[in-house]
VOPAGU-2260 file (C-alpha; in pm, 1 decimal, decimal comma):
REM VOPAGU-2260
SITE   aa  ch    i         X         Y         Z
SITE  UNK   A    0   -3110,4    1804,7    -799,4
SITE  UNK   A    1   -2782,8    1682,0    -925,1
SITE  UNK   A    2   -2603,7    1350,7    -990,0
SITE  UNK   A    3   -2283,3    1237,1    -878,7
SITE  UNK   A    4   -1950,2    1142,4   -1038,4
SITE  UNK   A    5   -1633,2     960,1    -929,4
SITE  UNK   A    6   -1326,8     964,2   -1159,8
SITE  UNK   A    7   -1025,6     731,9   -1035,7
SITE  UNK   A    8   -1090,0     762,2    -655,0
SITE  UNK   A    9    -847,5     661,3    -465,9
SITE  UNK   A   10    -836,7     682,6     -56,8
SITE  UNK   A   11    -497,9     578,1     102,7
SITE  UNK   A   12    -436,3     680,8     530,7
SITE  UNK   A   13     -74,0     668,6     560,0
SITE  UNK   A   14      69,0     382,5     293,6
SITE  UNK   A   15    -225,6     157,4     318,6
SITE  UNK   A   16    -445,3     222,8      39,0
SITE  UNK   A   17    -849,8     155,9      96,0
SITE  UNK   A   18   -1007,7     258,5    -193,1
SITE  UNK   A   19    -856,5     140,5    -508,9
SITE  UNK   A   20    -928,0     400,7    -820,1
SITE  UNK   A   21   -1340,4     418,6    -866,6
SITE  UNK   A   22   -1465,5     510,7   -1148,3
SITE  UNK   A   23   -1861,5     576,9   -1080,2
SITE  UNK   A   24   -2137,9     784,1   -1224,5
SITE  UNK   A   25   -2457,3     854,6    -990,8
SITE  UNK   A   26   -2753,8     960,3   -1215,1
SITE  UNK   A   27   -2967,8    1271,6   -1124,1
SITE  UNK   A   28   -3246,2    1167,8    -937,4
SITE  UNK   A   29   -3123,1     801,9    -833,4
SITE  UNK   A   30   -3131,2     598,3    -554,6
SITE  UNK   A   31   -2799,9     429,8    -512,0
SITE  UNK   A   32   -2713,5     183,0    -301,6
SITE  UNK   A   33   -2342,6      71,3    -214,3
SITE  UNK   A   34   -2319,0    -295,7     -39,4
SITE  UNK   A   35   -2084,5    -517,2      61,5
SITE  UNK   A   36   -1949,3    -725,7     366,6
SITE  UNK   A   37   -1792,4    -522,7     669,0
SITE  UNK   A   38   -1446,9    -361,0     574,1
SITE  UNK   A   39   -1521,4    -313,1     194,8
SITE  UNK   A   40   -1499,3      71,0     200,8
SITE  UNK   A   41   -1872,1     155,5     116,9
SITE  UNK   A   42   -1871,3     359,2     404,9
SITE  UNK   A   43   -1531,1     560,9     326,3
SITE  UNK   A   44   -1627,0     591,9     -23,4
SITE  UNK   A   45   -1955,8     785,8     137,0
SITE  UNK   A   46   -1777,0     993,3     370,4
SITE  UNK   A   47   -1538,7    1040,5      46,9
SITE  UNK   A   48   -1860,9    1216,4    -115,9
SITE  UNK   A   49   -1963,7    1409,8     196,9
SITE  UNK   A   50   -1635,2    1561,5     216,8
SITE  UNK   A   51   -1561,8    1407,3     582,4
SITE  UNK   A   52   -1278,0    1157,6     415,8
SITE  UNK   A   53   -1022,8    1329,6     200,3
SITE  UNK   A   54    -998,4    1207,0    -127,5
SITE  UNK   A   55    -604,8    1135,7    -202,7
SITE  UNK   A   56    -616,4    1072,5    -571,1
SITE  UNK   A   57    -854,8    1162,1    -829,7
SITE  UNK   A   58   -1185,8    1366,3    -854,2
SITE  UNK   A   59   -1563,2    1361,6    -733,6
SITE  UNK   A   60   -1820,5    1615,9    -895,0
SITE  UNK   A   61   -2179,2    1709,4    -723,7
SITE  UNK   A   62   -2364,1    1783,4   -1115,3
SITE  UNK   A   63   -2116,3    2043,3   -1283,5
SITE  UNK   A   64   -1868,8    2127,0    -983,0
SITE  UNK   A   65   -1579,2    1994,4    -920,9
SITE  UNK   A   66   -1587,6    1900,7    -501,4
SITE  UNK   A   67   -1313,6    1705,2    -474,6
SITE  UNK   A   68   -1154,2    1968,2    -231,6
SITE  UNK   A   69   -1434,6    2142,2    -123,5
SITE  UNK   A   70   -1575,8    2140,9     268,0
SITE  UNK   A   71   -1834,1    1919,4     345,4
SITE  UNK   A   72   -2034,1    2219,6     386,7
SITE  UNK   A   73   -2009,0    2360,5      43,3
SITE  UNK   A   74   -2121,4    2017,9     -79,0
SITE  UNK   A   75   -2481,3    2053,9     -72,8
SITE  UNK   A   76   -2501,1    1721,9      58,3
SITE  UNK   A   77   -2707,6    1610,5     391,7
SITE  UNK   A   78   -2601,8    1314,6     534,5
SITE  UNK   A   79   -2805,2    1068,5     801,8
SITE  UNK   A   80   -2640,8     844,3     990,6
SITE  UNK   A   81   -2647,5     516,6    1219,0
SITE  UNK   A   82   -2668,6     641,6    1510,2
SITE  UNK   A   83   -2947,0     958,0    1510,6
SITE  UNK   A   84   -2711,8    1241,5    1656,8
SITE  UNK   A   85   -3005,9    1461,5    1781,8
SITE  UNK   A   86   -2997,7    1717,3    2037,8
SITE  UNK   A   87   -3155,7    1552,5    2399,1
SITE  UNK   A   88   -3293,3    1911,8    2509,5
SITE  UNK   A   89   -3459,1    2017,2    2193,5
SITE  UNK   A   90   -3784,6    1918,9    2089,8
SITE  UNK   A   91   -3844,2    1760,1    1774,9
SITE  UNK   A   92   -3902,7    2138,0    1558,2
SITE  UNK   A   93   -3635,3    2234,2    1725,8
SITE  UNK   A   94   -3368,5    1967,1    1581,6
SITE  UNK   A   95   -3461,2    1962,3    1267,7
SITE  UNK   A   96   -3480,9    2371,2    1225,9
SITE  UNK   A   97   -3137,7    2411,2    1447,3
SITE  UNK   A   98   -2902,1    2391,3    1133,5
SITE  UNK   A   99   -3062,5    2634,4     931,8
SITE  UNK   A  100   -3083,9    2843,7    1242,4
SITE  UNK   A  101   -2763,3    2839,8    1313,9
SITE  UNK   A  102   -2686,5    2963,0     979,1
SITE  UNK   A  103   -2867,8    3260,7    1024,1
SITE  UNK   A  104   -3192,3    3187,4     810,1
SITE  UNK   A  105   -3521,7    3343,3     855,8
SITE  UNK   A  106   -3754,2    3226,8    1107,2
SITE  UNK   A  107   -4061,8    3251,0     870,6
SITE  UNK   A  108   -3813,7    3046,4     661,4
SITE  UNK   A  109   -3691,3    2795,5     898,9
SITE  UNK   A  110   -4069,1    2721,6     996,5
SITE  UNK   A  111   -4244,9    2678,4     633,3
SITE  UNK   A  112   -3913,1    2409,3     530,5
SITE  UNK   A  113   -3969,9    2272,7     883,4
SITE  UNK   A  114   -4365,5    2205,6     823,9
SITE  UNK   A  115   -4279,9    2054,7     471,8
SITE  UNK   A  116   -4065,7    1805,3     627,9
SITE  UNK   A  117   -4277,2    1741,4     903,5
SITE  UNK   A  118   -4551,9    1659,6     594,1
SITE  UNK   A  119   -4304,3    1417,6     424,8
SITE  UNK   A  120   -4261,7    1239,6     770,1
SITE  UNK   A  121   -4603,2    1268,8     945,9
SITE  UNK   A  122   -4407,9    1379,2    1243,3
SITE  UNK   A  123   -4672,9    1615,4    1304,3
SITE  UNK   A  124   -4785,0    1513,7    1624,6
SITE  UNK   A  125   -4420,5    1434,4    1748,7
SITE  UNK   A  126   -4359,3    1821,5    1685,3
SITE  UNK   A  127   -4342,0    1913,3    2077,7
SITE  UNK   A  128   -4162,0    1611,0    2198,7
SITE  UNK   A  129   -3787,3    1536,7    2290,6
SITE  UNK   A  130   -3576,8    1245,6    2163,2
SITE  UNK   A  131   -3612,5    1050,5    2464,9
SITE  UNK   A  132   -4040,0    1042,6    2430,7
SITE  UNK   A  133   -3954,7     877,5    2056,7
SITE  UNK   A  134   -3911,2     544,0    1941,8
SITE  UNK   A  135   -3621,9     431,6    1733,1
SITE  UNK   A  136   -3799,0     454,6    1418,2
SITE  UNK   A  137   -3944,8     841,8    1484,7
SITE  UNK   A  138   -3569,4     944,0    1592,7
SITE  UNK   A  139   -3453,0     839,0    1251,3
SITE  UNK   A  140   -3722,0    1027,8    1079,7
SITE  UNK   A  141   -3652,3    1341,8    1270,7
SITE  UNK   A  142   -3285,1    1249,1    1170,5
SITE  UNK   A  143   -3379,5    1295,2     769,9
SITE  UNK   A  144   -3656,7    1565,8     823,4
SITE  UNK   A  145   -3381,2    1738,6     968,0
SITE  UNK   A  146   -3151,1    1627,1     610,0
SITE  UNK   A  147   -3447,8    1714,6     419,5
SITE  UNK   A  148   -3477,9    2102,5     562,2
SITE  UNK   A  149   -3143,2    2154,1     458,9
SITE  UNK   A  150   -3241,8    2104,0      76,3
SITE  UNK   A  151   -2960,2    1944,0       2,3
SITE  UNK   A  152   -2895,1    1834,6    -395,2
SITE  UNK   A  153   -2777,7    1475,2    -244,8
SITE  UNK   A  154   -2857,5    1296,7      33,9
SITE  UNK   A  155   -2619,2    1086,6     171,5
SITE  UNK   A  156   -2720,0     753,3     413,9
SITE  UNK   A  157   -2479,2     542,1     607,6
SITE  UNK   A  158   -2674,6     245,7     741,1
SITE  UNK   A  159   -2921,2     426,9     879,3
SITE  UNK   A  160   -3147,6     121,6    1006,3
SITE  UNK   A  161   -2882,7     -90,6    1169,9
SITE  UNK   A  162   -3005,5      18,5    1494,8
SITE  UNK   A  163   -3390,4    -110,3    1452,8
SITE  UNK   A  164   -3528,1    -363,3    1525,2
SITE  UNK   A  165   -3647,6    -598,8    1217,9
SITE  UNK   A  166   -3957,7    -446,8    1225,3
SITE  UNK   A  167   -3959,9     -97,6    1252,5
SITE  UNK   A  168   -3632,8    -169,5     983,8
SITE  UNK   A  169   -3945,3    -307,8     723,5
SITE  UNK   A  170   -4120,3      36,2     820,8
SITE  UNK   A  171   -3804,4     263,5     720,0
SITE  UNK   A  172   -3737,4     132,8     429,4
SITE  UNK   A  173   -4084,9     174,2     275,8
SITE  UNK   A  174   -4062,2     543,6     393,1
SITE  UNK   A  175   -3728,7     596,5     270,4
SITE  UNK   A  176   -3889,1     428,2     -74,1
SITE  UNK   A  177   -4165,7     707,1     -61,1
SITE  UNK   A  178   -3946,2     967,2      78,2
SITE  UNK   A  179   -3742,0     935,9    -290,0
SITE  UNK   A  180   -4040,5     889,7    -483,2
SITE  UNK   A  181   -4188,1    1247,7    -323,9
SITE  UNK   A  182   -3891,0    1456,7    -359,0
SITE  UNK   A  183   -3722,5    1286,4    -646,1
SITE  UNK   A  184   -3363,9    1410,3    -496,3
SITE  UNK   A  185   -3052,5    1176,4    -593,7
SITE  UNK   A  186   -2961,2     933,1    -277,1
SITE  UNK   A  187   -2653,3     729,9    -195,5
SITE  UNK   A  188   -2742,6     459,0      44,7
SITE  UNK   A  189   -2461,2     218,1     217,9
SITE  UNK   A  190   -2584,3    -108,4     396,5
SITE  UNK   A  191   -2474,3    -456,3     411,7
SITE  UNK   A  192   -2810,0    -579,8     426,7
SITE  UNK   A  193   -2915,2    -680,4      65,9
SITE  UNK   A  194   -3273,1    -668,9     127,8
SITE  UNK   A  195   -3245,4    -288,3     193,3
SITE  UNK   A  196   -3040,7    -295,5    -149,7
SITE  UNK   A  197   -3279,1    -485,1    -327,9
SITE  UNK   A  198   -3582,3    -289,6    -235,7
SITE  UNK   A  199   -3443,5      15,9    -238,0
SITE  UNK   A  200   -3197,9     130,5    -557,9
SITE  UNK   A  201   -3210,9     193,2    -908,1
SITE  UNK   A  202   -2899,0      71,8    -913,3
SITE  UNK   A  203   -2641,6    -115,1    -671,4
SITE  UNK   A  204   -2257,6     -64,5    -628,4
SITE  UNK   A  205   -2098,5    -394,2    -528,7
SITE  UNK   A  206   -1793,4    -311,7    -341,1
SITE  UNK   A  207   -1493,5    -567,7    -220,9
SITE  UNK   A  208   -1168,7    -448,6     -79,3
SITE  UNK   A  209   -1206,4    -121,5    -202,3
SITE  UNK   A  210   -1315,3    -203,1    -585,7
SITE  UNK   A  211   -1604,1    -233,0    -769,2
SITE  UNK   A  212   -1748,2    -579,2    -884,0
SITE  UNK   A  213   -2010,5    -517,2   -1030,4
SITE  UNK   A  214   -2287,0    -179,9   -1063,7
SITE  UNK   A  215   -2649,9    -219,2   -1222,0
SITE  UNK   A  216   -3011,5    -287,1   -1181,0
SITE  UNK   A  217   -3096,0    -505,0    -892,7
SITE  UNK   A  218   -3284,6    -787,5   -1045,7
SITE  UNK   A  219   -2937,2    -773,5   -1343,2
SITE  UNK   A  220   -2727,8    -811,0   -1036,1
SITE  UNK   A  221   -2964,0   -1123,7    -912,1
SITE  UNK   A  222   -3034,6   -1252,1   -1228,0
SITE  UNK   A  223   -2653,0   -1199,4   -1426,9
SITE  UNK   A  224   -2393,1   -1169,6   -1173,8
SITE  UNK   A  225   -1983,7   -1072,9   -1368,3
SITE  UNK   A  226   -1840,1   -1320,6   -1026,6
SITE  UNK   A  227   -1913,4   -1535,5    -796,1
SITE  UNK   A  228   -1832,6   -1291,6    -486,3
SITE  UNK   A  229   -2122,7   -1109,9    -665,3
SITE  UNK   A  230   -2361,2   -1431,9    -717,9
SITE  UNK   A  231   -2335,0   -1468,3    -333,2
SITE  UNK   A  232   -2414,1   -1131,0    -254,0
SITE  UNK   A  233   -2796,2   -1136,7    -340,7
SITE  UNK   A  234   -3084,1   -1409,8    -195,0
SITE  UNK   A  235   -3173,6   -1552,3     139,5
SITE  UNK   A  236   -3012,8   -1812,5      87,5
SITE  UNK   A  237   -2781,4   -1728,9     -81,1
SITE  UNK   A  238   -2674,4   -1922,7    -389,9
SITE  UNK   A  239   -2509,9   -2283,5    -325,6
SITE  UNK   A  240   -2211,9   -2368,1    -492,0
SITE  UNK   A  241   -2036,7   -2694,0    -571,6
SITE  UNK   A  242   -1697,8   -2791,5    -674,8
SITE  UNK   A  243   -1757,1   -2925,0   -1102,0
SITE  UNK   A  244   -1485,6   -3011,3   -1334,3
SITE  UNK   A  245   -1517,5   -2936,2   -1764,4
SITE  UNK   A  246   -1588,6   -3319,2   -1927,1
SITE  UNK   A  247   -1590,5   -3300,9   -2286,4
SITE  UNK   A  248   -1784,6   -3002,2   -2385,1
SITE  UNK   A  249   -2008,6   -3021,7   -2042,4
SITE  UNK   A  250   -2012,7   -2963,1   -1661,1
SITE  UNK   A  251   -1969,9   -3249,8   -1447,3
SITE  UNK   A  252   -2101,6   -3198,0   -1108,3
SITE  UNK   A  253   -2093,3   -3454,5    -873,0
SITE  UNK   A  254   -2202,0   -3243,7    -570,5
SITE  UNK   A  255   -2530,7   -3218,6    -753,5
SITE  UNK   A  256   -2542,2   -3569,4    -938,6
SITE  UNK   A  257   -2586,0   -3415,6   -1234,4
SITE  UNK   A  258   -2359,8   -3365,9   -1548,3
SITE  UNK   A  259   -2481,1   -3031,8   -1751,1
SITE  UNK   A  260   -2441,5   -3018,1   -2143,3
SITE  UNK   A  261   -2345,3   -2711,0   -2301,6
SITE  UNK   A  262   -2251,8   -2473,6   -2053,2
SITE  UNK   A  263   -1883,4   -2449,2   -2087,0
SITE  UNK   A  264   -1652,3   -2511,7   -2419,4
SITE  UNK   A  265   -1378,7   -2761,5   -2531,3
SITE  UNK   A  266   -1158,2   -2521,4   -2354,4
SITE  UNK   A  267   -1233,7   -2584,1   -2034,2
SITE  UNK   A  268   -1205,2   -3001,1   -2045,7
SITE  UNK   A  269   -1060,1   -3080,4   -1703,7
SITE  UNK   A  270   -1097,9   -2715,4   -1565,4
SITE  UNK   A  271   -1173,7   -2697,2   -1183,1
SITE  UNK   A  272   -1498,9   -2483,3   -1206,6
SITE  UNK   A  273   -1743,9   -2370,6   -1005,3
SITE  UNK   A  274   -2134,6   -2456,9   -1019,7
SITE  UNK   A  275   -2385,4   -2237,0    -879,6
SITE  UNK   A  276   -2756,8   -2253,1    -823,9
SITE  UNK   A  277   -3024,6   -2080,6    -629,6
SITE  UNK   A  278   -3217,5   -2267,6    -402,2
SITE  UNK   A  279   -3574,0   -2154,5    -565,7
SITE  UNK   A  280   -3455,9   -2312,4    -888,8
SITE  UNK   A  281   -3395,1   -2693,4    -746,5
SITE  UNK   A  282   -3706,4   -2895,6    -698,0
SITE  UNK   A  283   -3699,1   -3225,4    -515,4
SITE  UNK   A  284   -3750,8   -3544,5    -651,3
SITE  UNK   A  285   -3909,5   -3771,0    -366,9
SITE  UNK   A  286   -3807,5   -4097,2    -605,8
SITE  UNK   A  287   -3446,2   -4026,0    -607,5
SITE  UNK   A  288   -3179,9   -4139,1    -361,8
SITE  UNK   A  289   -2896,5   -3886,6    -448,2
SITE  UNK   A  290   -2889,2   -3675,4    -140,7
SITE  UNK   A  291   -2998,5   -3644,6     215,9
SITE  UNK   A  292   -3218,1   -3408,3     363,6
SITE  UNK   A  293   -3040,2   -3329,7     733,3
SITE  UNK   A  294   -3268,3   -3018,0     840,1
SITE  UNK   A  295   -3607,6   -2883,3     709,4
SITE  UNK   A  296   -3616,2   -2514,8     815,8
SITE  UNK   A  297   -4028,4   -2415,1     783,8
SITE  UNK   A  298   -4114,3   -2050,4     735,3
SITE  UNK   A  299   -4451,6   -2047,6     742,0
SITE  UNK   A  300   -4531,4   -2028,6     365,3
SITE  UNK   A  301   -4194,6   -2091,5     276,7
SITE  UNK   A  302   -3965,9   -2386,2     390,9
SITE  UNK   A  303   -3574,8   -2470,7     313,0
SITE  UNK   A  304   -3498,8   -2828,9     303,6
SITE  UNK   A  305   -3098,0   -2867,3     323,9
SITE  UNK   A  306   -2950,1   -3139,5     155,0
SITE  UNK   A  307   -2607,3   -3285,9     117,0
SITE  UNK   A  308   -2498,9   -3560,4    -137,5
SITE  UNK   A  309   -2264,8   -3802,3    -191,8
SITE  UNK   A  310   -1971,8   -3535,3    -136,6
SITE  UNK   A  311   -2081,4   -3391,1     182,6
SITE  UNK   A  312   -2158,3   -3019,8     -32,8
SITE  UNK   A  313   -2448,0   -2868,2      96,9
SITE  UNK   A  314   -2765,7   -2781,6    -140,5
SITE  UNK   A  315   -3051,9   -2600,6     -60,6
SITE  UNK   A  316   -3385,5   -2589,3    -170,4
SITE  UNK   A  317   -3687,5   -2412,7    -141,9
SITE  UNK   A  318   -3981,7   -2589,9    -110,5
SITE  UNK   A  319   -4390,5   -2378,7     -94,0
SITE  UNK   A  320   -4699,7   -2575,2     -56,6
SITE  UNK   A  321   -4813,9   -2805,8     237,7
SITE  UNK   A  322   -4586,7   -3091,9     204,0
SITE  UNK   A  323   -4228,2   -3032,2     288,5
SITE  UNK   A  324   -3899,5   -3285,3     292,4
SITE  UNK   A  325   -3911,0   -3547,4     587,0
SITE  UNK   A  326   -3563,3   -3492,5     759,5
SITE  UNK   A  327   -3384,9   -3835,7     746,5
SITE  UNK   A  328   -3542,8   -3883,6     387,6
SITE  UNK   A  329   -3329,2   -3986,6      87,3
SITE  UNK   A  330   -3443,8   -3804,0    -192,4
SITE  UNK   A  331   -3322,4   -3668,2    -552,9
SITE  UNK   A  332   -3279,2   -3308,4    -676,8
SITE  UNK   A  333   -3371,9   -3174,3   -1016,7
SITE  UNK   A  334   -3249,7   -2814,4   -1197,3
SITE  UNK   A  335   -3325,2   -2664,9   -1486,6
SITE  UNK   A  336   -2947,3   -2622,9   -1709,8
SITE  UNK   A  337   -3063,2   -2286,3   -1829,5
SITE  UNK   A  338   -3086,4   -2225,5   -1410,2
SITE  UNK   A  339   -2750,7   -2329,2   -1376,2
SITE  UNK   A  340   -2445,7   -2073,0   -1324,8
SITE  UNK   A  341   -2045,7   -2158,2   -1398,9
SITE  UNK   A  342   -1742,9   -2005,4   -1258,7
SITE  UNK   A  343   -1376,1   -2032,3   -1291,8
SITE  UNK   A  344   -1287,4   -2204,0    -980,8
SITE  UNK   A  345    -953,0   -2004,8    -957,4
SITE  UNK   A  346   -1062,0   -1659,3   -1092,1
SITE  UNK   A  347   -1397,2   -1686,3    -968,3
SITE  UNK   A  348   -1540,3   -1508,3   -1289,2
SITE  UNK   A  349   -1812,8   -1644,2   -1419,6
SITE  UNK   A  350   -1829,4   -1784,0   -1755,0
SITE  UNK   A  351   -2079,7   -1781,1   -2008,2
SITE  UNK   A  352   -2100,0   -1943,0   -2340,3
């Protein structure tokens, strides 16, 4: 198996330019996962790598060869997708061994790399049985045993789940998870869903507009986001933000009632900023009066109360045991500074001290 690398990508149609110069290195073996909101090119910069989008500017090697301008079918690159493209009048061996067939292989061949998938899957008693006799979850495994007979060096996966339900989505991902962990090959994943991206990559691409904002581990990406595009990305919620403003050496916040010491410089005195928190690091203080709890949303084991203050800004916090926030209440919040994350309210960068 091989890695993947991107020098300087660039992907224009006509003179509207989509993706915007990447530079990015896929390690042998990985699990990679691009995200991002609709429209941020994860998806073209996937089809970039399977050869089905040109590349206008710059170069893309598969290990040590240069495939920048080589067919997708030179690539050694499988690629699943969405929807599960498989062949209504063939039976389940019979889609996933049709490629290889139709490239003139072996039968013996076709049937022993045919079995091994089937293994990988436990599609073994679907063997027999046509698409329409399948569930949405065993199409889309027929739809990678037929990637994984192909022995490709990469696979390639462009939201392959959308189409489940949130179930069977739960299911897929911990196959996919011990699909990579059986054959080790490297994997380039593109969802919007961070769950999926959380719980499945080594490491996560970050894509906006057509750039990168930020590539690492997923609990560095939840735990040290570069922006605050980034810091939004991750958690469910998602991190709350409040307008703050630098006041002599500190962040005043009024959004949270709370001034923080330390976490900006003498540089930033009467800066706009930006204060961020995640809602599992804000406890509630039932003696304080600061904010208003206007909706209690109860998960079971988990419950969000949802707050707002004296500035009408939303906060959110998560609340676990058996008592939960009385909606109508007045209560206070309380956060940990070393919890706390600042951003330039223009740039959106963060900024650390």
């Amino acid at each position: 198996m091989t890695g993947v690398t991107l020098n300087k990508a660039i992907k224009r149609y006509g003179d509207v330019q989509v993706i915007h110069g990447i530079d990015l290195e896929i390690n042998d073996g990985e699990f990679c996962v691009f995200v991002g909101p609709s429209g941020c090119g994860k998806s073209t910069l996937l089809r970039m790598v399977a050869g089905l989008e040109e590349t206008t500017e710059g170069t893309m090697h598969i290990g040590s060869r240069d495939v920048t301008r080589m067919d997708p079918s030179e690539r050694g690159v499988a690629m699943v997708f969405q929807t599960y493209a498989l062949y209504p009048h063939m039976t389940v061996k019979d889609n996933m061994g049709f490629g290889l067939k139709m490239n003139g292989h072996p039968k013996a061949e076709i049937d022993q790399k045919v079995a091994e998938a089937t293994r990988i899957l436990k599609l073994e008693q679907y063997l027999d049985r046509k698409p329409s006799a399948l569930s949405g979850g065993q199409r889309q495994r027929v739809s990678i045993g037929r990637a994984i007979v192909r022995g490709p060096e990469v696979f390639l996966f462009d939201e392959p789940l959308s189409n489940l339900d949130a179930e069977l989505r739960v299911e897929m991902r911990v196959e996919i998870a011990r699909l990579h962990k059986e054959i080790g090959a490297t994997m380039i994943y593109v969802t919007h869903d961070q769950v999926a991206a959380m719980t499945l990559a080594d490491k996560i691409v970050v894509l906006r507009a057509g750039n990168i904002e930020q590539v690492g581990a997923p609990m560095d990406l939840y735990r040290d986001p570069d922006n605050k595009f980034v810091a939004g990305v991750f958690g469910s919620p998602a991190m709350i933000f409040v307008g703050g403003m630098g006041k002599s050496g500190a962040v005043d916040a009024p959004g949270l009632g709370k001034q923080f010491d330390g976490l900006v410089t003498a540089a930033h005195e009467g800066k706009a900023l930006s204060v961020g928190a995640r809602p599992e690091h804000i406890t509630i203080d039932p003696a304080g009066d600061t904010h208003t709890v206007e909706l209690t949303e109860s998960l079971g084991g988990v419950s969000f109360a949802y707050l707002t203050g004296a500035t009408g800004e939303r906060v959110v916090v998560e609340e676990r045991g058996d008592e939960r926030s009385a909606e109508g209440a007045s209560v206070g919040i309380n956060i940990d500074a070393s919890r706390i994350y600042i951003f330039d309210a223009e740039t959106e960068q963060r900024i650390r001290t």
